[in-house]
SEKE-775873 format. One record per residue (C-alpha): residue in one letter; x, y, z. Coordinates in steps of 0.02 Angstrom, whole numbers, plus 50000, padded with zeros to 5 digits. Layout:
SEKE-775873
AXYZ...
//
This chain:
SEKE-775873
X487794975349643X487104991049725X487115008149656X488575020449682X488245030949838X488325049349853X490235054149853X489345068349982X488635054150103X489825045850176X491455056550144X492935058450285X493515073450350X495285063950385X496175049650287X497595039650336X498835039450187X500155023450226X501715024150122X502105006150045X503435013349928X504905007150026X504154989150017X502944986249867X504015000649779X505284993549769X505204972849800X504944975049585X506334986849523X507944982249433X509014995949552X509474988949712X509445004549858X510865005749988X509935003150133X510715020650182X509705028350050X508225018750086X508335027750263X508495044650196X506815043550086X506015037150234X506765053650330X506095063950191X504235057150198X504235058450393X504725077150373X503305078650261X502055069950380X502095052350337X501615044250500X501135025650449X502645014750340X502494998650276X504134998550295X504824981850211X504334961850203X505174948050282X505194936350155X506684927050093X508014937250022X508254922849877X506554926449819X506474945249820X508234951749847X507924971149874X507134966950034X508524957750101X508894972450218X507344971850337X508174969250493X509424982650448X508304995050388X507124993650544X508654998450643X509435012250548X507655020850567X507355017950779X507765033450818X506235041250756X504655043950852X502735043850838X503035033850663X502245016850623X503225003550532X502334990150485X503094974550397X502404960050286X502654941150358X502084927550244X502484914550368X503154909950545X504814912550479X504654927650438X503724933650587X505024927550709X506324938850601X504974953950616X504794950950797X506744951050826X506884967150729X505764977550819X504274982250704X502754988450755X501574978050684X501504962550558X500584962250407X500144945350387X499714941450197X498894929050076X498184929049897X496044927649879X496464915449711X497524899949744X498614902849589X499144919249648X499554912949810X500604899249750X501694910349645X501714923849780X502144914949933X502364893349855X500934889049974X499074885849944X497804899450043X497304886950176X499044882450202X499514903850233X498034904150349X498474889350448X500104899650467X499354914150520X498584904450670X500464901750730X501204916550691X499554925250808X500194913250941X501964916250930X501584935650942X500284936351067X500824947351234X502374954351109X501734970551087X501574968650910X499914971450814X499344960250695X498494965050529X498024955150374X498144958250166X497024950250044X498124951549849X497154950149719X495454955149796X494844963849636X495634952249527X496844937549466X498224938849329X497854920049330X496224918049356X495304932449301X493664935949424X493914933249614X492434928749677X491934940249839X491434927649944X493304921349940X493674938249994X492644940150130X492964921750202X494704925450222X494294940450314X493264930150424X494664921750445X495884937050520X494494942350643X494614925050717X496484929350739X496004945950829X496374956450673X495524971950662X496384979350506X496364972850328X497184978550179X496164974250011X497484974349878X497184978149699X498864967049638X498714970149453X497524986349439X496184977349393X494954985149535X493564997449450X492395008949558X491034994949564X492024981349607X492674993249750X490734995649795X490444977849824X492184971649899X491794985850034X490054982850062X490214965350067X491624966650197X490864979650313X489224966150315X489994951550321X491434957850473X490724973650526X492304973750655X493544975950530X494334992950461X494574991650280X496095000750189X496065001550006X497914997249921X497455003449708X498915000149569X498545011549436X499024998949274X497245004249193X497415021949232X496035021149360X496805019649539X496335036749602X494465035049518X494415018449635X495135029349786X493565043149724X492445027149747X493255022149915X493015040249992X491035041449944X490945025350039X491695033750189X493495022750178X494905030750289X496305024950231X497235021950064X498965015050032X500115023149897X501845022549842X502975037649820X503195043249629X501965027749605X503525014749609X503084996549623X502234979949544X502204962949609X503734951349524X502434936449524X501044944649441X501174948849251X500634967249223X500864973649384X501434990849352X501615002849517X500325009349642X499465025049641X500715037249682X500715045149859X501045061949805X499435061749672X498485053349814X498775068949939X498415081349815X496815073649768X496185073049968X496925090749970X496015098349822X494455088049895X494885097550088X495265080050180X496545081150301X498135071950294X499205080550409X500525079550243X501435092650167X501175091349980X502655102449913X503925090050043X502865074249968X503395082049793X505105084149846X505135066949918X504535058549735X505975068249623X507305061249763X506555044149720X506615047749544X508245052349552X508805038049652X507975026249534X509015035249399X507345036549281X505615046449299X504355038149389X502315035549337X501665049249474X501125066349395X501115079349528X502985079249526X503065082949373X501895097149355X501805103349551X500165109749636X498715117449528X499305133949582X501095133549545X501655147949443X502985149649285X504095164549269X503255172549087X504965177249040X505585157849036X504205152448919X504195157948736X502895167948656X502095160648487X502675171148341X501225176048190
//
């Protein structure tokens, strides 16, 4: 496995940040959201300069009842412009629903272990990608852009190691289809810098036309040192979750993603450019919170920015 590179090398001056809280935020939690209120956090991150969504999945509402709004949550947000909202298809099926609602792309997603898979989605991985060849015929000349997901490319609950090779042949697989964006997703958290050096390395290599985004869960405490890792390789874009919601139901252990508010103050702190407001992304995660009716993992909402300020007068002085 090669060295870690220079985090001065290859650095970006910009990085896409794409909210998944609406979809892998909440596909796990016990609190079903009004699709009303759904709408508003969406509202709330826009204001703040959210520009990319994946927005929702759909899947079948038997199997992960919180999404069961897609169609209805695509249209309660078409009023608003220069926003993309992307959606996750695990089959035809689902695409055809996708295409009917109006997204702007389709995520089109599959596990790099077979047992993962077969929980996730009740199909084997050469059964999703035979899928995936349909669903790029059924969409072609729609409009729609197709992108893929690897789960589990860091990492099976089941399974343990992932070989890279599986990785990078499904990949292979999506630029076939015409894909030219791929999400590597780090299901359980158990992605560490050097496993991000070699996943990227060997994917940029092995499909050089691919643009890799980086989707951490922070269950070890170590998603943004893997985002650190992602940045020195030059990787523009990262996927977070507001307040850090989210975890996979078919995956033991999978606790929430990185949160998106911690994510933009990092790049901020660092000077990359998200074209997001940190104080609204702050506001944004304590209206999750308090629609979730319980604190959620993310940090910066809790304390605020480095620089926030206390009035002396509200804070007690020691005594002795």
């Amino acid at each position: 496995m090669d060295a870690f590179p220079s985090a001065s090398d290859s650095r970006p001056n910009r990085v896409q940040v794409t909210e998944v809280g609406l979809r892998d935020g909440l596909q796990n939690e016990a609190v079903r959201l009004a699709t009303s209120q759904k709408a508003e956090l969406v509202r709330m991150l826009v204001n703040a300069g959210v520009g990319e969504f994946e927005l929702t999945s759909f899947v079948s509402p038997r199997a992960v009842p919180a999404l069961a709004d897609a169609a209805e949550l695509v249209a309660e947000l078409q009023d608003l412009e220069d926003v993309h909202f992307s959606a996750l298809v695990p089959n035809q099926r689902g695409a055809e629903r996708a295409l009917a609602a109006g997204v702007d792309s389709v995520v089109m997603f599959v596990s790099a272990s077979e047992s993962h898979n077969a929980k996730n989605v009740n199909a084997g991985v050469s059964e999703s990608l035979a899928s995936f060849e349909r669903i790029a015929v059924r969409l072609e000349g729609s409009g729609i852009e197709l992108r893929g997901a690897i789960a589990t490319s860091f990492g099976c609950p089941f399974e343990g190691d992932v070989p890279v090779q599986s990785v990078v042949e499904i990949a292979r697989r999506f630029v076939d289809l015409g894909v030219t964006r791929v999400s590597l997703g780090d299901t359980t958290g158990m992605a560490t810098p050097p496993l991000v050096v070699d996943r990227v390395q060997q994917l940029r290599r092995a499909t050089p036309s691919l643009s890799p985004a980086l989707h951490f869960h922070n269950t070890r405490g170590i998603g943004l040192a893997n985002v650190m890792q992602g940045l020195a390789l030059g990787v523009e874009r990262y996927e977070s979750s507001i307040g850090g919601l989210g975890g996979c139901p078919f995956a033991p252990g999978a606790t929430g993603n990185i949160a998106s508010e911690d994510l933009v103050y990092l790049l901020s702190e660092m000077g990359i450019d998200t074209g997001i407001d940190l104080q609204c992304m702050i506001d944004a995660a304590r209206f999750a919170s308090r629609l979730m009716g319980r604190p959620l993992p993310g940090q910066v909402s809790k304390a605020g920015p480095r620089l926030a300020t206390s009035d002396r007068s509200a804070v007690p002085t020691a005594e002795g």
